[in-house]
N, C-alpha and C positions, 0 to 999 in steps of 0.2 A: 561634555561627558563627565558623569559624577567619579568620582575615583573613590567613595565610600560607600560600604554595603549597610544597608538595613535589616538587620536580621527580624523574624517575626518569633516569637514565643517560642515555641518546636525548637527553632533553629537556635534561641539565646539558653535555653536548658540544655540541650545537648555539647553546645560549645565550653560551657559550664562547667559539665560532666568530665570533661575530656582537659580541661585546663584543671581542676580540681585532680585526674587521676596523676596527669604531668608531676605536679607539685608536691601532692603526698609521698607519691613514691619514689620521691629526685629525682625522674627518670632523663634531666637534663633537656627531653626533647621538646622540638620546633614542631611545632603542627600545623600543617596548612593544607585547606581545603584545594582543590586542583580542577582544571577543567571547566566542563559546562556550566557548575554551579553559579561559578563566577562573571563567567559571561549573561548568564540569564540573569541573574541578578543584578550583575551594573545598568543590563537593558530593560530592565523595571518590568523584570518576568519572574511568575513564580516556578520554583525550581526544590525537589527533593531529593536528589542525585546527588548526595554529599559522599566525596571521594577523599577520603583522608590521606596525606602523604606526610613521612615521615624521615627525620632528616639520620638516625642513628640506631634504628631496630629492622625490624621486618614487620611487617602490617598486621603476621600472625602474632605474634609474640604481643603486641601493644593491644591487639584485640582483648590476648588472654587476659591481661593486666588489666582490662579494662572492665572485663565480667567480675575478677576477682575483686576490685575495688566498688563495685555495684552491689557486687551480694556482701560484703562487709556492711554497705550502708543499709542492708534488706531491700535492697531495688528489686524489682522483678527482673530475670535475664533472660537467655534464648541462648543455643548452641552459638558455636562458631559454624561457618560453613568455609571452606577456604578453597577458592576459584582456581582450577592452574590456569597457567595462561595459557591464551587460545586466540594468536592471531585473526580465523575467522571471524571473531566478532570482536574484532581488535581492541583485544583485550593482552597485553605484551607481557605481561606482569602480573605474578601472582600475587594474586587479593584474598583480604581475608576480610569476611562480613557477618555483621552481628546486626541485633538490631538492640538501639536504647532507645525506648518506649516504644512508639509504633512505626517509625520509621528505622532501613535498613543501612545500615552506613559501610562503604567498604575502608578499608585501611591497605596502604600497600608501601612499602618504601622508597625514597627517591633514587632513581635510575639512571644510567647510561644505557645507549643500547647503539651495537654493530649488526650489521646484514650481509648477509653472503648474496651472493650472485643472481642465484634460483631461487632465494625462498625468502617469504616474505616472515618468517619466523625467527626473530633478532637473538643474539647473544647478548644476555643484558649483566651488568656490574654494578655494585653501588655507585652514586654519581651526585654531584652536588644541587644542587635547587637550577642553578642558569644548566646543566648538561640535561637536568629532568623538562624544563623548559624547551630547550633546541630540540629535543627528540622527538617533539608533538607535531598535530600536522599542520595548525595554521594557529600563527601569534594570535588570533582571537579566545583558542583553547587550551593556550599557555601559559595563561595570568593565574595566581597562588593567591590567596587571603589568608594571611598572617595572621592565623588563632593565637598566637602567645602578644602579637602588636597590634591586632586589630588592624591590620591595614593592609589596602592590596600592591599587591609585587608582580610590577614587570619586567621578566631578567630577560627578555629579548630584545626590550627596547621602543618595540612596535606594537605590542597587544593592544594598549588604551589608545591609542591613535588608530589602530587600524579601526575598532568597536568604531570610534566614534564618525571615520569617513564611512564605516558602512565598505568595509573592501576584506576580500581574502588573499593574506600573504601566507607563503610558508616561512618560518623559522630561520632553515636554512637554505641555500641557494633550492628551487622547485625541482630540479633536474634530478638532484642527491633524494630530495625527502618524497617523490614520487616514487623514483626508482627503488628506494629502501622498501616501500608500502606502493602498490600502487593503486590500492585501492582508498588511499588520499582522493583521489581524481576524483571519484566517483564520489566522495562523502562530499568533500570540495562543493561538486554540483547540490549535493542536494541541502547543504549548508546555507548555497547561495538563494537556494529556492526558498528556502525556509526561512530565509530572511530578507529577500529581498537585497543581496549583499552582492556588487562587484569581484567578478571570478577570473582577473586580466592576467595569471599566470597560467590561468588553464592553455592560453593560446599558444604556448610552447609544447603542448601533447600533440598537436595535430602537423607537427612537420618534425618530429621525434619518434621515427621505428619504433625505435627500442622503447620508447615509451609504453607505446602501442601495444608493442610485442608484450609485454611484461604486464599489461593490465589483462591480455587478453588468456597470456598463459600462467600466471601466478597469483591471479586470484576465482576463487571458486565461482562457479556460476550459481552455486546456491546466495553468495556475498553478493552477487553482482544482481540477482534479483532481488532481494532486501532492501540493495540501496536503492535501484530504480522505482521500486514501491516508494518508498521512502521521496521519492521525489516528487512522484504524480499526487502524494498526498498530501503534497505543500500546499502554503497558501500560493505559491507561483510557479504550478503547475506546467506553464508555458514557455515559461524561464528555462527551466529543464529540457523542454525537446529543444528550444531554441541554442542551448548551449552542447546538448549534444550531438544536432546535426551540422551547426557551422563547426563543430572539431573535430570529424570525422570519427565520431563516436558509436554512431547509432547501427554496425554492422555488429560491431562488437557487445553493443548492448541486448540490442534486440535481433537475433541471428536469424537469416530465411535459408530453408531447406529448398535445396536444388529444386529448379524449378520456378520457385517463386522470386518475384522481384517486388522494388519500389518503384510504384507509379511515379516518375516525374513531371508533374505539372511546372511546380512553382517551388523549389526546394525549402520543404519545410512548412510552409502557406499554411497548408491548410492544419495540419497539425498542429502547431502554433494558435492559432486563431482559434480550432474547435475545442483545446485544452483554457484558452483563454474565457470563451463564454462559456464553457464547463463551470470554472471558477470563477466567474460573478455569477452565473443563475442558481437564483433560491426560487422558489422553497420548497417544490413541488417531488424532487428526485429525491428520495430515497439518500441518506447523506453516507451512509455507510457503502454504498456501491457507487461510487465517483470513479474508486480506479476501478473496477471493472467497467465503468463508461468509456473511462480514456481508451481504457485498451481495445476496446471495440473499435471507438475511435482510428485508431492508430490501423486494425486488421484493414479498416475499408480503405486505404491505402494501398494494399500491395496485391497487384498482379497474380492472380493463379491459372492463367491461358494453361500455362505450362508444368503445373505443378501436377504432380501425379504420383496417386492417391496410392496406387499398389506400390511405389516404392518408396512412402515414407514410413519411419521407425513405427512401430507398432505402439499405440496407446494404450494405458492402464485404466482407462476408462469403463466405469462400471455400468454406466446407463444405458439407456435406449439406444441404439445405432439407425442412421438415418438411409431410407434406400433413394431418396433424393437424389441425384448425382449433385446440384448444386450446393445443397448441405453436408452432404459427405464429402465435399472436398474442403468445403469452409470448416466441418469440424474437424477433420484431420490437421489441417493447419492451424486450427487455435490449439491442438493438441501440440501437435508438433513444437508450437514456437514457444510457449510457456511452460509445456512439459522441460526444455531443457534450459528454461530458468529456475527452475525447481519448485514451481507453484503447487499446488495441491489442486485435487479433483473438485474442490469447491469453487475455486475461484475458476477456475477452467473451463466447469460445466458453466457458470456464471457466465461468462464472455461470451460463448458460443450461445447462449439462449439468449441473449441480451440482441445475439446480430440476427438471427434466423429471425427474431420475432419483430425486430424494426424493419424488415425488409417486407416482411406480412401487413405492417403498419400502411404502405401504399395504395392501398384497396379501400382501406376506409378512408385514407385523405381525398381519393378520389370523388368518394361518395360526398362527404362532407364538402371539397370545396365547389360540386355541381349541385349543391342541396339535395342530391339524394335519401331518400330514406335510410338509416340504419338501425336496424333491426335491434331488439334486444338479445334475439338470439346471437345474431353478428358479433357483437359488440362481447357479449358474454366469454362466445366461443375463444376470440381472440386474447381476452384474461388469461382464459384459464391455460390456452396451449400453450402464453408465454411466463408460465410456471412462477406466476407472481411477477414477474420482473417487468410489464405493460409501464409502468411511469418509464423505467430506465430507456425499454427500448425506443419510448417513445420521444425520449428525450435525445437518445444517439439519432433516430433519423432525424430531427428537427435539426440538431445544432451541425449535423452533418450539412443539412440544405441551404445553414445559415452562412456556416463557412467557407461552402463556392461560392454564395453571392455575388455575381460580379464577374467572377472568374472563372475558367475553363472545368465544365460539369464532369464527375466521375458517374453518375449515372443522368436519363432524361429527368428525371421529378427533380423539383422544386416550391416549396410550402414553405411558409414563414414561420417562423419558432411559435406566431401565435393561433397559428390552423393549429396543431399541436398539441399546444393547453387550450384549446377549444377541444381536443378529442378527450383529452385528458378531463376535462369539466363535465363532459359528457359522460365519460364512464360514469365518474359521480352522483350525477344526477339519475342516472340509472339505478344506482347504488350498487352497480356491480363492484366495486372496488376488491372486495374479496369472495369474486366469482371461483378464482383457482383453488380455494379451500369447499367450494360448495360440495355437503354430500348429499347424495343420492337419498330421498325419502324413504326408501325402503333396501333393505338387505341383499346381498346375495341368494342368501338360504329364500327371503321372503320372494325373491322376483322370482326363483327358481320354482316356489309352490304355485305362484300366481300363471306362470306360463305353463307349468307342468313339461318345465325341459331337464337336459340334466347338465352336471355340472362340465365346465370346457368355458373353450372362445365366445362361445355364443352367448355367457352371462355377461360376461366382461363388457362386449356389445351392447346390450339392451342396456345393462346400467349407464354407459354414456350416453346410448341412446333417451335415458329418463333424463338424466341430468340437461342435455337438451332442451327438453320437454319443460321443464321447472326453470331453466332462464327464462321462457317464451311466456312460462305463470307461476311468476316468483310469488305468487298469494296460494299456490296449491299446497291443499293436504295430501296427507298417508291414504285416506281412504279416495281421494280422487285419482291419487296416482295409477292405485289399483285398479280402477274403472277403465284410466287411459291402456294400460298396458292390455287390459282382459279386450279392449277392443279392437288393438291395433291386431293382438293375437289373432282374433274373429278373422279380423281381413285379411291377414295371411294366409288362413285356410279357406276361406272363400276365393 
């Protein structure tokens, strides 16, 4: 493990800048970069999260000094903007941030911090570089780069050791630096995800109440879906359920409303495994909807015999409502269970179209793997009702069928990941790919002069009914549509 950093261009003029204001103005201070930056940068990643700490000011104060001595030189400058602290986004310590040149830097000063019983909101005090160090949550994020020595600082002891096994320690004893934050645990996890890093102090949360207790009631579930995002969007997606079903994490995480349960197969099995081939399969799914994959994922797990639909919390949901009873229990439960992680109606509508539409997906594996005929209307219709989202869903029932392989089935079907992108190649070749955006050749106003109806339900009809009509002869014109419709017309009243 290298214990010297390489700075690039950006990073050697801004360091520059700020040992230059030191100087001029004798302001005596030690400046050293804190945190992430350090870490990504010994791990030969690039990194612009420069968090300035400061050993004898306030972070506001060095900012100002720092504008003033820029516009002396004619430097271009920017406000200050100065952050309070805000535990939720554990942030403990008030920063203050400017930007020199196009990147934003914050400043804050070195700290001590104490914790009361109930809150994870610290009483913090000036504190020396090893007290600003101990207070962090794991020696990997508590190594300092010595702007006035050039050179990095570990006042733990364990930072450049732990980097280099690739393991997460906390600082000080886990028990203390959980309990102070407990929302350590959770970063912890998705730390370890994201790098691929050994997380052997977690396993004291899972035979520790109070642990438990204190993650479950002191820190927000808006924080607690952040990080769980935050983890399925790692490179080791699998890593994450894995470590929060053996720690008895996953009720806490992911909470079910009366009623519903987890399917116990194989604890964890399939989870694991379908997050697994999530992240190795390219190239086909849509990269920006993985975690809404996962979490589809994750729904075809849990039991709804028992869930029931009139007594769960009422959803904010603005869309279409399903009179399906099967869909309207499955969407009340994607409602239900990410509405009180505090997701947004995007990604929530997301999930719930991503499951309705891979379970539609059955109909045509059938077709395709008995060489049945599929239609181009079939095939259309299916695009467009699953709202754009046909690769994703198609890819949640595939990796779903992959990940029982072998093992005890959560439904009868089973298709191979490459029946699947066989459907998926199909669409293509179709060139329906962006069948859910097809419009209609002709108007509301014009279909309404062509049938001579009036306006209502019954335009809204015919126009799906054209759109139909136009997957079945994606070569039609405007003036043949019109023929189609004035004929269907005829035979209605005939």
């Amino acid at each position: 493990m290298k214990t010297t950093i390489q700075l690039d261009k950006t990073e050697q003029e801004i360091i520059n800048i700020l040992k230059q204001v030191s100087c001029d103005l004798q302001l005596n201070t030690t400046l050293r970069v804190a945190g992430g930056w350090v870490r990504d940068k010994l791990l030969g990643k690039e990194s612009k999260d420069l968090d300035i700490v400061l050993d004898n000011m306030s972070g506001e104060a060095f900012a100002t000094k720092v504008l003033q001595w820029m516009s002396s030189k004619r430097m271009e400058t920017r406000g200050i903007g100065v952050i309070q602290a805000n535990p939720e986004q554990s942030k403990h310590l008030e920063t203050a941030t400017t930007f020199i040149g196009e990147l934003p830097i914050d400043f804050a000063g070195l700290r001590t911090e104490s914790y009361g019983s109930d809150s994870r909101i610290p009483t913090t005090e000036i504190g020396t570089p090893t007290e600003d160090a101990l207070r962090r949550d794991f020696t990997i994020n508590a190594l300092f780069y010595n702007i006035n020595e050039n050179k990095v600082e570990d006042f733990t002891g364990r930072g450049l050791d732990d980097l280099q096994k690739g393991v997460l320690h906390t600082p000080l004893d886990p028990d203390k630096t959980f309990l102070d934050d407990p929302l350590r645990i959770l970063r912890g996890i998705r730390f370890a995800c994201r790098f691929g890093f050994d997380f052997p102090e977690l396993g004291i949360v899972k035979e520790n109440p109070v642990l438990l207790d204190a993650l479950q009631n002191k820190v927000s579930r808006e924080r607690v879906g952040k990080e769980f995002q935050g983890m399925l969007e790692s490179k080791y997606p699998h890593l994450a359920l894995e470590l929060i079903l053996t720690n008895n994490l996953r009720d806490i995480i992911f909470p079910l409303p009366t009623g519903a349960s987890w399917i116990e197969l194989r604890t964890g099995y399939f989870e694991k495994k379908f997050a697994k081939l999530l992240s190795e399969y390219d190239p086909k799914v849509c990269i920006d909807n993985r975690f809404a994959i996962l979490l589809a994922g994750i729904f075809g797990h849990i039991d709804i015999t028992n869930y029931d639909v009139n007594k769960s919390k009422k959803s904010q949901f603005t869309g279409k409502k399903h009179t399906d009873e099967s869909k309207r229990r499955i969407f009340h439960l994607v409602h239900e269970v990410l509405r009180s992680l505090k997701y947004g109606n995007t990604i929530i509508e997301t999930v719930a179209q991503i499951i309705f539409t891979a379970g539609q997906s059955y109909v045509l594996m059938e077709k395709l793997i008995h060489k049945e005929t599929i239609t181009r209307l079939q095939l259309g219709r299916f695009v467009r009702d699953s709202k754009d989202l046909w690769r994703e869903s198609l890819m949640l029932a595939g990796l779903k069928d992959q990940s029982h392989h072998g093992e005890g089935h959560l439904t009868h079907h089973f298709y191979l990941l490459s029946d699947y992108e066989n459907l998926i190649e199909l669409v293509t070749k179709m060139n329906l790919q962006d069948a859910a955006s097809l419009q209609s050749l002709l108007s509301g106003k014009e279909l309404i002069d062509v049938l001579g109806i009036k306006p209502g339900p019954e335009v809204g009809e015919s126009l799906e009914n054209l759109i139909d009509w136009q997957l079945e002869n994606p070569e039609a014109t405007k003036e043949q549509a019109r023929t189609w419709l004035t004929s269907c017309s005829e035979k209605t009243i005939d």
